[in-house]
mmCIF file of the C-alpha atoms, coordinates in Angstrom:
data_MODEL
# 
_entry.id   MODEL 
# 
loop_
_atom_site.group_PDB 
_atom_site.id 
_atom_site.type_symbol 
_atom_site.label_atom_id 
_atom_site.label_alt_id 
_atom_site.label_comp_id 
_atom_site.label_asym_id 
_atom_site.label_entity_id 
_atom_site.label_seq_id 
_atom_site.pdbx_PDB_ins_code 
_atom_site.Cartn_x 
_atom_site.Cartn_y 
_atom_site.Cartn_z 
_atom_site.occupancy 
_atom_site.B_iso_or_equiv 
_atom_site.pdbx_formal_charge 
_atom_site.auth_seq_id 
_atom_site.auth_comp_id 
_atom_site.auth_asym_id 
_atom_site.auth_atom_id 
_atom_site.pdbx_PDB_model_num 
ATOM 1  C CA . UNK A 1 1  ? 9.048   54.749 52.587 1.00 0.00 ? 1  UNK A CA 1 
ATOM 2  C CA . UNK A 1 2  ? 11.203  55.885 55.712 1.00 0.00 ? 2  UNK A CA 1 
ATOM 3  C CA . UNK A 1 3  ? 14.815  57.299 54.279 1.00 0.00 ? 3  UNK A CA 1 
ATOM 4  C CA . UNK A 1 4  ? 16.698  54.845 56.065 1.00 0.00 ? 4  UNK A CA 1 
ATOM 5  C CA . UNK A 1 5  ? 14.898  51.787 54.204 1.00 0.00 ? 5  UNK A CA 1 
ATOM 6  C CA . UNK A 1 6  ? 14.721  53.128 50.796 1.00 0.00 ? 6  UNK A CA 1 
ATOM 7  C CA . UNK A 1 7  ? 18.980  53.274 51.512 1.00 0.00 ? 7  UNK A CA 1 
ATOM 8  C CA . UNK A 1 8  ? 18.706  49.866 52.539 1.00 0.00 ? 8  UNK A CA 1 
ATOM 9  C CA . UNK A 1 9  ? 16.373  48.638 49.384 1.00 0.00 ? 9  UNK A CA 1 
ATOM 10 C CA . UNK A 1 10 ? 18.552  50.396 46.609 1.00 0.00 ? 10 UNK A CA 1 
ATOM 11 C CA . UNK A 1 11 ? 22.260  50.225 48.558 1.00 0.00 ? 11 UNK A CA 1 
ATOM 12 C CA . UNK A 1 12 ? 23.075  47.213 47.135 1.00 0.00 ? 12 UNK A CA 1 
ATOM 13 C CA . UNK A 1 13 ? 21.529  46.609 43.274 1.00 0.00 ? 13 UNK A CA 1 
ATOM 14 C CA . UNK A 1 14 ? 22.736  42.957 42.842 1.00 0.00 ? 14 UNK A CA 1 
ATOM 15 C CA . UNK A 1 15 ? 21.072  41.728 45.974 1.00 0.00 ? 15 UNK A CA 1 
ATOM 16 C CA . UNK A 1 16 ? 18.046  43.913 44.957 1.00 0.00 ? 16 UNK A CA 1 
ATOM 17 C CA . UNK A 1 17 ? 17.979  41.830 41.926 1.00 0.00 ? 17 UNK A CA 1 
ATOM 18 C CA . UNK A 1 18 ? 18.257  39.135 43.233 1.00 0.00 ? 18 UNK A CA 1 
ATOM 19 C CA . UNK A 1 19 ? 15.390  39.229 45.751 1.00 0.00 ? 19 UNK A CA 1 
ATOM 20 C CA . UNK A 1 20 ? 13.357  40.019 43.149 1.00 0.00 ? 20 UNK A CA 1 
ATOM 21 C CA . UNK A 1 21 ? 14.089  37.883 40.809 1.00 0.00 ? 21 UNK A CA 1 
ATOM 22 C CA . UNK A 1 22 ? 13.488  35.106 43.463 1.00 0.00 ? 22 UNK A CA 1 
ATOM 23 C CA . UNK A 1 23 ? 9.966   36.746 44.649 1.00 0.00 ? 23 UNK A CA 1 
ATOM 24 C CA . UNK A 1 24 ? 9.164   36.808 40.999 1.00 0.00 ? 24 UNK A CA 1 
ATOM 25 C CA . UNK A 1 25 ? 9.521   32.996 40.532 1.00 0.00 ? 25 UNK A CA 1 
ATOM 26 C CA . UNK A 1 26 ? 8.096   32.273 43.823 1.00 0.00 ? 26 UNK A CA 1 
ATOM 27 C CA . UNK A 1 27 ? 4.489   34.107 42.360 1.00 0.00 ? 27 UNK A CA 1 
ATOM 28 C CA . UNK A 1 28 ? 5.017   32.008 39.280 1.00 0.00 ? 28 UNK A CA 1 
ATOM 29 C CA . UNK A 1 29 ? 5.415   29.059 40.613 1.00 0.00 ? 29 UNK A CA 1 
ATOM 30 C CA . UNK A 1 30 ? 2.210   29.151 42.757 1.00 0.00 ? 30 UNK A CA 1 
ATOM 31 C CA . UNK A 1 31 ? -0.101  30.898 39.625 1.00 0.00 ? 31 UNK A CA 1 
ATOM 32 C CA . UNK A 1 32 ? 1.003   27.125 37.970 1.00 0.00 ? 32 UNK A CA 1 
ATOM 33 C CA . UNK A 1 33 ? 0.359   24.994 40.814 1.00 0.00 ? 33 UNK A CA 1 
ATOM 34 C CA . UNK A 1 34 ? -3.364  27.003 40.953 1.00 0.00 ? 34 UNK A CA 1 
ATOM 35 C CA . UNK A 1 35 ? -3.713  25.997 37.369 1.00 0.00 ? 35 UNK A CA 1 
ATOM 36 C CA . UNK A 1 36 ? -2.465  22.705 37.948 1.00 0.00 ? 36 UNK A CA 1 
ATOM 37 C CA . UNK A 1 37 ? -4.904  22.300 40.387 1.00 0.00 ? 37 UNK A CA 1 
ATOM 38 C CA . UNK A 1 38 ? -8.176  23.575 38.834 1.00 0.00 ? 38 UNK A CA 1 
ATOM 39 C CA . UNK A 1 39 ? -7.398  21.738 35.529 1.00 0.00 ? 39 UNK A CA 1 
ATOM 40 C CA . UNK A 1 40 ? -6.916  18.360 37.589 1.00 0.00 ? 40 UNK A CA 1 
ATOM 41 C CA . UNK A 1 41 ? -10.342 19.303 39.604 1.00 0.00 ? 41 UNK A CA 1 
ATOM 42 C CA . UNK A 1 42 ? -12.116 19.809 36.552 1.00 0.00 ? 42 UNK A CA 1 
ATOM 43 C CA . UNK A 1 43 ? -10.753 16.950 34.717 1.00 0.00 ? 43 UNK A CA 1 
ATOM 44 C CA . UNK A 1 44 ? -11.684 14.926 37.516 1.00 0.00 ? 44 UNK A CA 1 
ATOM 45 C CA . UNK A 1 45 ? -14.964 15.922 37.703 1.00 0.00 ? 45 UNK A CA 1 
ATOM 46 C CA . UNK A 1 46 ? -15.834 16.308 34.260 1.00 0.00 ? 46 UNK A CA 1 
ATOM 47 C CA . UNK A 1 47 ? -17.131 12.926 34.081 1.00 0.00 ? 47 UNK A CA 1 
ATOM 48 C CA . UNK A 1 48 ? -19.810 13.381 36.700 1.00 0.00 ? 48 UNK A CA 1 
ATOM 49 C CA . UNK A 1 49 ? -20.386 17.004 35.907 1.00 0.00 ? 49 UNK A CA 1 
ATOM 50 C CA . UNK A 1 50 ? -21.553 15.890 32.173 1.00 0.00 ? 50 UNK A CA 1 
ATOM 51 C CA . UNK A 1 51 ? -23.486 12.745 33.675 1.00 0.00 ? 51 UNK A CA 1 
ATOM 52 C CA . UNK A 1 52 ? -26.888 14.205 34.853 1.00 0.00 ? 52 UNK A CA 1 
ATOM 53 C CA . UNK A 1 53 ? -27.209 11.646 37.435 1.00 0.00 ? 53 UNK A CA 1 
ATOM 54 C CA . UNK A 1 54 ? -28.851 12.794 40.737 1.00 0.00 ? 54 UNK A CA 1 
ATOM 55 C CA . UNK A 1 55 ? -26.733 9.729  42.435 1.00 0.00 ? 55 UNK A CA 1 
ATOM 56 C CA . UNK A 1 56 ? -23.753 7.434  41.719 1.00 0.00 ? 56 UNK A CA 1 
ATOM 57 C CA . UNK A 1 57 ? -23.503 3.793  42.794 1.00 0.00 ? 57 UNK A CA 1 
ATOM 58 C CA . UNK A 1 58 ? -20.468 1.824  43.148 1.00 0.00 ? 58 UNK A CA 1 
ATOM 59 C CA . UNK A 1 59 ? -18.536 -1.307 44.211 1.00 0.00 ? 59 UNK A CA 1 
ATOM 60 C CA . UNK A 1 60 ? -16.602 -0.946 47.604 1.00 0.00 ? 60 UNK A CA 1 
ATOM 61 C CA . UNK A 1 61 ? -13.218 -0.139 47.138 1.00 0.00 ? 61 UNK A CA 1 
ATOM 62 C CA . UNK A 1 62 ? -13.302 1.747  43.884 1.00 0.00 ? 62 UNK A CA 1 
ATOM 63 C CA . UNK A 1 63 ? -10.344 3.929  43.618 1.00 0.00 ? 63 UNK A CA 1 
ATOM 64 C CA . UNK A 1 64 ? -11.344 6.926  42.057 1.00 0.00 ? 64 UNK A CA 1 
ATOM 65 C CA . UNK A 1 65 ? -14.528 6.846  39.380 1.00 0.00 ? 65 UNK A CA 1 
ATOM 66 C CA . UNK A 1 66 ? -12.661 6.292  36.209 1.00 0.00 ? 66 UNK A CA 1 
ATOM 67 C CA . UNK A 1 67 ? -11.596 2.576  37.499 1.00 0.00 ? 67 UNK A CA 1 
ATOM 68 C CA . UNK A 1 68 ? -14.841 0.663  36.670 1.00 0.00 ? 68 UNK A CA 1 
ATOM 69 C CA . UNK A 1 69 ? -15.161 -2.045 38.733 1.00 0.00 ? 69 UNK A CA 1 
ATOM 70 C CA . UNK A 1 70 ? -17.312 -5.197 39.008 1.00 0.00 ? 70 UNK A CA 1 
ATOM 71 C CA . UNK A 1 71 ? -20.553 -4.617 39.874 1.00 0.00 ? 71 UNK A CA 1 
ATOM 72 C CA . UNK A 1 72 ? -22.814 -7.450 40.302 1.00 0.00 ? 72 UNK A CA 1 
ATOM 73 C CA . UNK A 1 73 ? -26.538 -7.172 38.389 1.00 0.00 ? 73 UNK A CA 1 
ATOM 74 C CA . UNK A 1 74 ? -28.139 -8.363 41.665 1.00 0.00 ? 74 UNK A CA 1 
ATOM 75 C CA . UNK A 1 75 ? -27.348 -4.812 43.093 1.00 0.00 ? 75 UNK A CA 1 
ATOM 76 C CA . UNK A 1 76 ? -27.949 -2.789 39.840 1.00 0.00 ? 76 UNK A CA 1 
ATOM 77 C CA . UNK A 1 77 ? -31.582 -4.585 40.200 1.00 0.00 ? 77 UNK A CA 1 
ATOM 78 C CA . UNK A 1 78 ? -31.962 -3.856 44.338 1.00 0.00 ? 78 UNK A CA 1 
ATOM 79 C CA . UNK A 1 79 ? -31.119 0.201  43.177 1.00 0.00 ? 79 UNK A CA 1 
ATOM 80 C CA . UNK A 1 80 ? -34.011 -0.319 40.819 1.00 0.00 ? 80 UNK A CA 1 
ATOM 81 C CA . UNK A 1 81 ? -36.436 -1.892 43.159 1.00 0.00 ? 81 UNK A CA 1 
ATOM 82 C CA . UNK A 1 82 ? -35.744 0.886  45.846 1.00 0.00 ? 82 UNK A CA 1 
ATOM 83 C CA . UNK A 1 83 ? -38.904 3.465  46.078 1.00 0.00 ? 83 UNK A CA 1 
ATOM 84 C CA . UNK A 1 84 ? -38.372 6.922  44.255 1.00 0.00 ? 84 UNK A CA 1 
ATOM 85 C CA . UNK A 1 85 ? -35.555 5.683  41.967 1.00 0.00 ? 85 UNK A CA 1 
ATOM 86 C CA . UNK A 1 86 ? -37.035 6.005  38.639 1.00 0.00 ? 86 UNK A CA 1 
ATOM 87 C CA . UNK A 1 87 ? -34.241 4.207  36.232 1.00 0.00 ? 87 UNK A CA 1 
ATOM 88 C CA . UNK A 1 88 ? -30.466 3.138  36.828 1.00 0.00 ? 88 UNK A CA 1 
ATOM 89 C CA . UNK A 1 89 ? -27.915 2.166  34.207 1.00 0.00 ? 89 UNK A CA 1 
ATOM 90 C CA . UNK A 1 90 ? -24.441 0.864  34.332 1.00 0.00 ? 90 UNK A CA 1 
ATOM 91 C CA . UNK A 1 91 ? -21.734 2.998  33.457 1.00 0.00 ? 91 UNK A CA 1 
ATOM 92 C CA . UNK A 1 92 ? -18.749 0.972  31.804 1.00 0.00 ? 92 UNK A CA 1 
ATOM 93 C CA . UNK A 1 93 ? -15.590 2.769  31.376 1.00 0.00 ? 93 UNK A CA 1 
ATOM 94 C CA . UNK A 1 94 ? -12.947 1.180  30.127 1.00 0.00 ? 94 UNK A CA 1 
ATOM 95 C CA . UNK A 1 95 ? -9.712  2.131  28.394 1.00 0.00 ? 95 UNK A CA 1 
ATOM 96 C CA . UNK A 1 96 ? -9.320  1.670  24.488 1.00 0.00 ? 96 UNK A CA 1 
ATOM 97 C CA . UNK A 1 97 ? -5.876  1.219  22.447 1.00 0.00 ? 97 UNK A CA 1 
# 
């Protein structure tokens, strides 16, 4: 480090500690927002990761997949009839008290 910067860096300790105080929080704050993030993402997916299904089928407009929806047995029996599906089963999630 050049002279003239290292004079710079340690001339006045207060601001010193105060930048790095503030650079300090600033890595902590984004190492929680990662694991904010990958604990939502595998929350989220959890469901689907633990399902074993090769594909999902669902009603238009479905939110995200933990809001069931209605789904109407005349389509549960067309995924059945199509060529190379070999079994399909509803899924019925629903919250309990």
């Amino acid at each position: 480090m050049p002279p003239i910067a290292r004079r710079n860096l340690f001339h006045d300790k207060v601001r010193l500690i105060v930048t790095l105080t503030g650079i300090t929080f600033a890595v902590v704050l984004m190492v929680v927002e990662l694991g904010l993030f990958l604990g939502f993402s595998t929350t989220t997916t959890g469901l689907i990761d633990h399902s074993g299904a090769d594909l999902w089928v669902a009603s238009q407009r479905i939110p995200y997949i933990e809001q069931g929806g209605i789904f109407s047995e005349r389509k549960l029996y067309q995924v059945r009839a199509t060529p190379g599906v070999s079994s399909a089963e509803k899924y019925i999630a629903r919250f309990g008290s």
